[in-house]
C-alpha positions as CSV (number, residue, x, y, z in Angstrom):
1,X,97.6,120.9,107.6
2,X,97.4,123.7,110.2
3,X,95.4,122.6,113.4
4,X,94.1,126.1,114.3
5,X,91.5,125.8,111.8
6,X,87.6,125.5,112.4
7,X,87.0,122.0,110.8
8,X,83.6,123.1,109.9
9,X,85.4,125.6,107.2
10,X,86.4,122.7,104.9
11,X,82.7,121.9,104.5
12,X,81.9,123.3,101.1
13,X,85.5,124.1,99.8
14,X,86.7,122.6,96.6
15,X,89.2,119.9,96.9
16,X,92.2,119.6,94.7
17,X,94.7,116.3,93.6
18,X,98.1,116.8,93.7
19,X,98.2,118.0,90.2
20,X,95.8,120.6,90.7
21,X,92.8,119.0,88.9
22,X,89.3,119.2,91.1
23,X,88.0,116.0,92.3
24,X,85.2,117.4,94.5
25,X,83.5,119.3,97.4
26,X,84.5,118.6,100.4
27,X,81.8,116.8,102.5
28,X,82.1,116.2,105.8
29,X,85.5,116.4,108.2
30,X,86.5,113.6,110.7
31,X,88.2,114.3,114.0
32,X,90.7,111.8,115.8
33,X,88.4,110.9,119.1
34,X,91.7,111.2,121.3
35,X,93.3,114.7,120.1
36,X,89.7,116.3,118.2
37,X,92.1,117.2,115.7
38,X,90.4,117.3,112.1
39,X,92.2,113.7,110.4
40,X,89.8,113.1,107.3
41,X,87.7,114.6,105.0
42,X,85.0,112.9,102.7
43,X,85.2,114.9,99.7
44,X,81.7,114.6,96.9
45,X,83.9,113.0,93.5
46,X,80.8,114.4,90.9
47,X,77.4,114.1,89.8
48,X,76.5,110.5,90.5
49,X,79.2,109.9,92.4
50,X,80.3,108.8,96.0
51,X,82.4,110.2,98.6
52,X,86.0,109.3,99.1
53,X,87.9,109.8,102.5
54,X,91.3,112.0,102.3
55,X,93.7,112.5,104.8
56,X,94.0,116.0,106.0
57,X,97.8,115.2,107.0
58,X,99.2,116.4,105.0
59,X,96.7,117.9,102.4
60,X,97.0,121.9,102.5
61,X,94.6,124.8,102.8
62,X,95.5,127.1,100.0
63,X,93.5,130.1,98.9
64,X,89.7,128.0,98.7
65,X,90.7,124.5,98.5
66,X,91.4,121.8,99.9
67,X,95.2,120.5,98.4
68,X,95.0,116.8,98.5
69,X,99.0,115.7,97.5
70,X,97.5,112.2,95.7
71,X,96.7,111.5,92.5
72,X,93.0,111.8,91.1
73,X,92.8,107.9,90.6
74,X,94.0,107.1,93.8
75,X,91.7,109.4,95.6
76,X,88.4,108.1,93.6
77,X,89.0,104.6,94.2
78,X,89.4,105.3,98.1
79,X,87.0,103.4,100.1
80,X,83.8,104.9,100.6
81,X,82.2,104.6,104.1
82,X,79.3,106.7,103.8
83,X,78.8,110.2,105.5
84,X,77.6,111.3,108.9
85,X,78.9,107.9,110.3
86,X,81.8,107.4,112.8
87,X,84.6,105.8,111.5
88,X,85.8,102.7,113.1
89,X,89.3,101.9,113.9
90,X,89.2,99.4,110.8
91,X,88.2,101.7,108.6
92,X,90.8,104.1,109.7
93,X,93.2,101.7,109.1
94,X,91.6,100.6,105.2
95,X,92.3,104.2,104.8
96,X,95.9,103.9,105.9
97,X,96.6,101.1,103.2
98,X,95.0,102.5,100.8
99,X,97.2,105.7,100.9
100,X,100.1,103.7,102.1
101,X,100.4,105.9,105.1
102,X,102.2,104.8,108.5
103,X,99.7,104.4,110.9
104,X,100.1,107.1,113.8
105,X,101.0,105.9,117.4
106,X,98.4,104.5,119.8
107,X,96.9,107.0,122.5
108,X,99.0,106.2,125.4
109,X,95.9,105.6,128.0
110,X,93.5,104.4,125.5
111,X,95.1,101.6,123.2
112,X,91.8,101.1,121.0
113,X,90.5,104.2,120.6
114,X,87.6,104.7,118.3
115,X,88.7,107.3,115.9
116,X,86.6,109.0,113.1
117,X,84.0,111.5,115.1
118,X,82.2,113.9,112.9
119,X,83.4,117.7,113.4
120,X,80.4,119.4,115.6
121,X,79.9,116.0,117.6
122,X,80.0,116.1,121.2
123,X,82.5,114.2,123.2
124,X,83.2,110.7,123.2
């Protein structure tokens, strides 16, 4: 996903599975505490319904949504960690597994790194 874009803009937009079918709003956006570059979204999955975390990388902004390259299941029965809460390093890394992504490098100067801040937070 391109980095020059105001995290906060996701809020709201309608998020897509990799077959184009909607599976939600998008809810809130996560930024990696060591590069404040946007790394998940918690996207609303319906009426009654929860919120399940989406990578960003490498989901696509296209026209007003949100362009998540998974299939529907997969994204609804990703963990659910609840909004407007940091994540923590093992949630970060339940995500991971559960889209069977390799995990990114450690920060070089900061090994264990909380990662998860809420866009709009202040600093670390």
């Amino acid at each position: 996903m391109q980095t020059d874009i105001d995290p906060r803009s996701l809020i709201g937009r309608k998020a897509f599975d990799r077959s184009g079918h909607k599976i939600g709003t998008v809810d809130e956006v996560y930024l990696d505490d060591a590069t404040g570059v946007p790394e998940w979204a918690a996207v609303r999955t319906g009426l009654f319904s929860r919120d399940a975390f989406v990578p960003l990388e490498p989901s696509e902004l296209a026209g007003d949504g949100l362009h998540i390259p998974y299939e529907r299941a997969l994204i609804k029965d990703a963990p659910d960690f609840g909004v407007g809460r940091h994540l923590s390093p093992e949630q970060e890394l339940q995500l991971y597994r559960h889209y069977s992504m390799a995990l990114p490098p450690p920060p070089p100067t900061a090994p264990d790194t909380d990662f998860g801040r809420l866009a709009g937070e202040g600093g670390a």
